[in-house]
C-alpha positions, 0 to 999 in steps of 0.5 A, a space after each residue: 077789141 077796140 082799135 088803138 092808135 099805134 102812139 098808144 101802143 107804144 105809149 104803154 104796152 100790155 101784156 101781149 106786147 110785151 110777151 112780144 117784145 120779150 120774145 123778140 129779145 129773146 130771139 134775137 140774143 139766140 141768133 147772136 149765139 148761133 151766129 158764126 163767128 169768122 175765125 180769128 185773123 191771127 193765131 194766139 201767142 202763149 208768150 210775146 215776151 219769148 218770142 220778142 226774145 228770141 229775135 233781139 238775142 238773134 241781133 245781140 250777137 253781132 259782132 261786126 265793127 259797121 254799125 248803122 245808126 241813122 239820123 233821126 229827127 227829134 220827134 221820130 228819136 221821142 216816138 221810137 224811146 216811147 215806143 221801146 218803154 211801152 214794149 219793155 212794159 208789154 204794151 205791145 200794142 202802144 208800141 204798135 201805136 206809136 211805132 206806126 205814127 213814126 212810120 208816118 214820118 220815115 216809112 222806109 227806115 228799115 230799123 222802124 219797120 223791123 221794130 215793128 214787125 216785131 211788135 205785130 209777132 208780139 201781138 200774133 199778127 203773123 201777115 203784118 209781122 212777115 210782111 214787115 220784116 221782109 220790108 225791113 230786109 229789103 231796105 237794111 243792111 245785108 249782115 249784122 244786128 238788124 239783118 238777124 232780127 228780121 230774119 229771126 222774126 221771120 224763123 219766129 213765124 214760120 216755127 208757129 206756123 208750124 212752116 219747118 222748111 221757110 223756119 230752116 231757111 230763115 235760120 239760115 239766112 241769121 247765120 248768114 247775117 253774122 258770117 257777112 260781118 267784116 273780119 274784126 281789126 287786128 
């Protein structure tokens, strides 16, 4: 068998190279299936929309006369509406998307990272949505609305996480945002 160059070779191909080549490919797609996959970095959610649900009735129960509302620049008010509307549509991760970007602007607004850390539940981010809310807690008020949802995000992931006593404890702690309101005025 006469010597070729290599550029003809590749140039067109004969039959046993492309036996070769064809092996080659095959091989290849074969390892790509054996390869093992790392787990997944987040277990599943079966419902995002009940478990946002769960924790916003946890904060609309509040029936404390202090209510916080801080001040907020134009285009942190626009990003957080867009936000909201995203989650309303079950864009969680626009949600994410935009809650992250007003961040940026207010990174210890303890209403945002609680919006947040909801929205990293909804997405099955169990890590970021605990870290968040523990967040959220720290900065916030110690009773009311924004005191029961962080909480309840946190009973949220310990009741997927199957975590009976930190779900018990974090349960505890939504009854203790609501018995720390002030007593209503007479």
């Amino acid at each position: 068998m006469p010597v070729r160059p290599i550029q003809a070779l590749a140039a067109r191909p004969g039959a046993r190279q492309q036996r070769l080549i064809a092996v080659a490919g095959v091989t290849l797609l074969l390892a790509a299936c054996a390869t093992p996959t790392a787990p997944p970095r987040t277990a599943s959610v079966s419902d995002p929309a009940a478990l946002l649900a769960a924790v916003r009735r946890a904060g609309a129960h509040d029936n404390s006369v202090l209510q916080v509302h801080p001040l907020r620049s134009p285009g942190v008010a626009a990003l957080v509406t867009q936000a909201d509307a995203a989650a309303a549509q079950g864009d969680y991760t626009a949600a994410a998307r935009l809650l992250d970007h007003a961040l940026r602007f207010e990174p210890h607004a303890p209403d945002l990272l609680q919006a947040r850390a909801e929205m990293a539940l909804a997405q099955g981010d169990w890590t970021l949505a605990q870290q968040l809310a523990r967040q959220a807690l720290r900065r916030g008020p110690r009773f009311g609305a924004l005191c029961a949802r962080g909480w309840q995000t946190l009973a949220e992931v310990a009741r997927v996480q199957r975590d009976a006593a930190l779900q018990a404890q974090a349960g505890q702690h939504v009854a203790a945002c609501r018995k720390s309101d002030p007593p209503p005025e007479r």
